[in-house]
C-alpha positions as CSV (number, residue, x, y, z in Angstrom):
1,X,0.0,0.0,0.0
2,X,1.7,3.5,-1.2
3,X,1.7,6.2,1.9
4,X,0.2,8.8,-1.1
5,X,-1.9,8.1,-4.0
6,X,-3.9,9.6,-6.2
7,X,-5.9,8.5,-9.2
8,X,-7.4,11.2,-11.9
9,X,-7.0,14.5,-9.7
10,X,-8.6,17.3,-10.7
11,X,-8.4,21.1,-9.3
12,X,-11.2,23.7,-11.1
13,X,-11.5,27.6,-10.1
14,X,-14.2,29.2,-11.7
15,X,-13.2,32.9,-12.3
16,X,-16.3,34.3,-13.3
17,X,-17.6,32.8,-16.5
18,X,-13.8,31.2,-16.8
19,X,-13.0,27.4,-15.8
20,X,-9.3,27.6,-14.9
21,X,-8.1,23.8,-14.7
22,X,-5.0,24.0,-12.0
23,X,-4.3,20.3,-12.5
24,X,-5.7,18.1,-14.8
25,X,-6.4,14.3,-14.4
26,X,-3.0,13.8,-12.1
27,X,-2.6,10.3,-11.0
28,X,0.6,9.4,-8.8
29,X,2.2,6.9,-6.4
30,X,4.6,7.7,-3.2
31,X,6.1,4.9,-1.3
32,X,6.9,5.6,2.4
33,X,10.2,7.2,2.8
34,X,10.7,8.4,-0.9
35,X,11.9,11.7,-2.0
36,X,10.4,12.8,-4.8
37,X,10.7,15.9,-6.8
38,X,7.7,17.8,-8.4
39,X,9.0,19.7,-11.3
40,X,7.3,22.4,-13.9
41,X,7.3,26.3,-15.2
42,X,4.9,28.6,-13.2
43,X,1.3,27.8,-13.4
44,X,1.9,23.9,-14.0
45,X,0.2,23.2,-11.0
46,X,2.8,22.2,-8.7
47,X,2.0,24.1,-5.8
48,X,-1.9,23.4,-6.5
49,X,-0.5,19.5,-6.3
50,X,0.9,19.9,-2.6
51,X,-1.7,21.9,-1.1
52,X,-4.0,18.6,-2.1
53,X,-1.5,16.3,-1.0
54,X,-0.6,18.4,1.9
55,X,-5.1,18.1,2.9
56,X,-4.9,21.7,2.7
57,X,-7.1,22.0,-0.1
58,X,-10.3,19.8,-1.9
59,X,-10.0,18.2,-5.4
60,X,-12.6,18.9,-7.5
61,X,-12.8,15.6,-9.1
62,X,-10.8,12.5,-8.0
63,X,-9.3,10.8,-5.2
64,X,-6.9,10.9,-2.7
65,X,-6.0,7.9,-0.6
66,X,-3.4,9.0,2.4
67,X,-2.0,5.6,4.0
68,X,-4.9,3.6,1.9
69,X,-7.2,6.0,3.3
70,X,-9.5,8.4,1.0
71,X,-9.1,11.6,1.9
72,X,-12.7,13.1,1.2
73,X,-13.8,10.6,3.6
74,X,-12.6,12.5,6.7
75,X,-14.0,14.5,8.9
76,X,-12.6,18.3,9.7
77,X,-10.9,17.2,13.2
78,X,-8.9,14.2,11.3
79,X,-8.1,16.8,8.7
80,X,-6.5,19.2,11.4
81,X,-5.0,16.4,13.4
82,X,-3.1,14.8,9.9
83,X,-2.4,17.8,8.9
84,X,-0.5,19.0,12.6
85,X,0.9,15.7,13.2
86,X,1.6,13.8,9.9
87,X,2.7,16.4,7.7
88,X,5.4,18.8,7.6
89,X,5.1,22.1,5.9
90,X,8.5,24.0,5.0
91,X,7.5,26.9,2.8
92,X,9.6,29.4,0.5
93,X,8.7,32.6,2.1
94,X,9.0,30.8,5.5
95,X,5.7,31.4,7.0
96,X,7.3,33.1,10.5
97,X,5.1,35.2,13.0
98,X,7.4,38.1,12.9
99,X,6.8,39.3,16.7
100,X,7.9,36.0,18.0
101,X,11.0,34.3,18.8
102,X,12.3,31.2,17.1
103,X,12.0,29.2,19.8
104,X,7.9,30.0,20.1
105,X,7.9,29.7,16.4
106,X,9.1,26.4,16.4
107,X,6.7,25.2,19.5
108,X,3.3,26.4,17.6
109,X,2.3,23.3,16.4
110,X,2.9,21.7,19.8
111,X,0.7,24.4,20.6
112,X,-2.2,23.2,18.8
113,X,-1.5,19.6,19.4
114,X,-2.4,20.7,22.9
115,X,1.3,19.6,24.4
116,X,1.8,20.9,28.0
117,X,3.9,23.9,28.3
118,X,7.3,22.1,29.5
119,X,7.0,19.5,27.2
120,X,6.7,21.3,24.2
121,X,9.2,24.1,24.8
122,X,11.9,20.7,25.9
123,X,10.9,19.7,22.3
124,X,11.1,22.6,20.5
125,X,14.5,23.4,21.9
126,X,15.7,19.8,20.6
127,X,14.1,20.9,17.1
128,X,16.3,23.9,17.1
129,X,19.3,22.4,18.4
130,X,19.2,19.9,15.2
131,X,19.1,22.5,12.8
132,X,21.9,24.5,14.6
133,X,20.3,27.5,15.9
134,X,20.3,26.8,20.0
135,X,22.4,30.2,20.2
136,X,18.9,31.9,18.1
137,X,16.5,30.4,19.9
138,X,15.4,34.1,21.2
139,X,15.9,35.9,18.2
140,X,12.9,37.0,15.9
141,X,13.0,36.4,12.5
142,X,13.6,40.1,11.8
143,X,17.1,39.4,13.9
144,X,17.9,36.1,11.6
145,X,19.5,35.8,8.0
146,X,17.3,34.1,5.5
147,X,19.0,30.9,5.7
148,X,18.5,30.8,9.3
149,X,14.8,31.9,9.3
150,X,14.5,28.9,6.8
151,X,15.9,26.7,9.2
152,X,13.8,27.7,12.0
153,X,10.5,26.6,9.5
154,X,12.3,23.0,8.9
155,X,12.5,23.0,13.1
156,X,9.2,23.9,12.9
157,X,8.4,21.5,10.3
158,X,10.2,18.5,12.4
159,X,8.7,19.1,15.7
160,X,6.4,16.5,15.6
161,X,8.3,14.0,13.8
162,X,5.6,13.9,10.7
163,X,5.8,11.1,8.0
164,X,5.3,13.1,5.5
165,X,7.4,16.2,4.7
166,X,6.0,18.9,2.0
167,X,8.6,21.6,1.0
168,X,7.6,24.1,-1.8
169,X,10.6,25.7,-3.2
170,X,12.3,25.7,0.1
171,X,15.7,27.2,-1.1
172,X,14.4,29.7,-3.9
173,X,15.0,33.0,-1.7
174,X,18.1,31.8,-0.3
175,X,21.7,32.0,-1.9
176,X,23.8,28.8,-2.9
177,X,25.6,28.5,0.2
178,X,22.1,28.6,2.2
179,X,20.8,26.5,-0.4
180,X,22.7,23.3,0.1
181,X,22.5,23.4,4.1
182,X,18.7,23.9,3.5
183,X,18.9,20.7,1.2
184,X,21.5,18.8,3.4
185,X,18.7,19.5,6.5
186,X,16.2,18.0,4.4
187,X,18.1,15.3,2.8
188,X,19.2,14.0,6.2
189,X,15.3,14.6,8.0
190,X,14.9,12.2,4.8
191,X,17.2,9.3,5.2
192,X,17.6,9.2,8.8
193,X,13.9,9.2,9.8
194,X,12.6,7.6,6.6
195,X,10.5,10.3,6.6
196,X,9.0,11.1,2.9
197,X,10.1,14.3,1.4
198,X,8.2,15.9,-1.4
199,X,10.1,18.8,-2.7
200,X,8.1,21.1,-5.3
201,X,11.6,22.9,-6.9
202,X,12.4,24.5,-10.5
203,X,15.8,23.5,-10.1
204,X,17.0,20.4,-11.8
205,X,20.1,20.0,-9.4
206,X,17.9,19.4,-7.0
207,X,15.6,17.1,-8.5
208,X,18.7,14.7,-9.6
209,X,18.7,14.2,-6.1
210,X,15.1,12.8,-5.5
211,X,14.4,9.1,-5.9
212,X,11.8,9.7,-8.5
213,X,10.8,12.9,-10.7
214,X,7.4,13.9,-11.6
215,X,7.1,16.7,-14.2
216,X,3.7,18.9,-14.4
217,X,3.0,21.1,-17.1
218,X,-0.6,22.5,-17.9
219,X,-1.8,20.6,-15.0
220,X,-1.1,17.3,-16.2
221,X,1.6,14.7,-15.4
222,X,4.2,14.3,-18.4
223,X,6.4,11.1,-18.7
224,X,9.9,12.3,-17.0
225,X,11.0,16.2,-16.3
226,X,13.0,18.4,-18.6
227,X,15.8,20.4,-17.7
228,X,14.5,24.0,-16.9
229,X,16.0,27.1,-18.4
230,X,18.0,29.1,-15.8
231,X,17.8,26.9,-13.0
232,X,19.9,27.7,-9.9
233,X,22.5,25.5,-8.6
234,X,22.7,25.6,-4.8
């Protein structure tokens, strides 16, 4: 049984009198404890693609099965719990609170999970600590370089030791440097928890480093990814 499948996804907006399909008929497989990189040009519905997989959004048409589960079939508190305890989110514009510290950043999810107070700040310390910021842990993210605010999401991101780990263009406002250690963080969360990484990237680099590729264009799956124009190398 794959940990993520979907057969014949589709995502519809209607913008006034205008259909606009985001994804079109998408039908994919992910083990437990692959990486795999999503791949496409802007508007090829690889964002649209996480935020499904992520249960942050509906299909329109299709299913979703999430450990051999169907996603439609669950109810708005199993939504909320999978989506604060199985899957971690690591987002390219980082997605801080800008008033609080790193360390209450990190702990937010705890937070929701409804994890007493000592508990969860003992946890999120350890989060930090593994991504090399204990020394920041009371800096805001106004007081942190970009490459360290994006290591305070991936703490974030790891605090609850999800299965599933989303990241959407994780390195694109960080330079090459910044890059790799973002990629090294996520490459190791990866293969030393067997946790499964789905990485939505332009950058081909990066996707030569993923188990398997899936390419999107239009909205629709295409057999195997092509190099992109311009793509960054971290």
């Amino acid at each position: 049984m794959a940990l993520i499948e979907t057969h014949d996804l589709w995502k519809t907006y209607t913008m006034g009198d205008e259909e606009i399909h985001a994804l079109r008929g998408v039908s994919i497989r992910i083990e437990k404890g692959e990486y795999v990189a999503i791949m496409g040009p802007s508007g090829s519905g690889k964002s649209t693609l996480m935020n499904l997989i992520g249960c942050l959004d509906t299909p329109s048409k299709g299913t979703y099965l999430l450990n051999g589960k169907e996603v439609s079939t669950m109810n708005d508190n199993e939504l909320a719990r999978i989506r604060n305890e199985e899957i971690g989110f690591v987002f390219q514009t980082f997605n801080l609170l800008p008033r609080a510290t790193a360390l209450h950043n990190v702990e937010l999810p705890l937070v929701y999970a409804g994890v007493p107070s000592k508990v969860r700040l003992e946890r999120a310390r350890q989060a930090l600590d593994k991504v090399e910021l204990t020394q920041r842990m009371t800096h805001k993210p106004n007081e942190l370089s970009g490459g360290q605010r994006q290591r305070v999401a991936i703490a974030r991101a790891l605090v609850n030791n999800p299965s599933i780990l989303l990241a959407d263009e994780p390195t694109g406002n960080l330079d090459s440097a910044n890059g790799r250690h973002i990629m090294d963080l996520l490459l190791q969360v990866n293969r030393a928890r067997r946790a499964t990484l789905v990485l939505v990237t332009h950058d081909a680099s990066l996707a030569r480093l993923a188990g398997s590729q899936l390419a999107l264009r239009d909205g629709r799956a295409v057999s195997a990814p092509e190099p992109l124009p311009g793509s960054a190398r971290p």
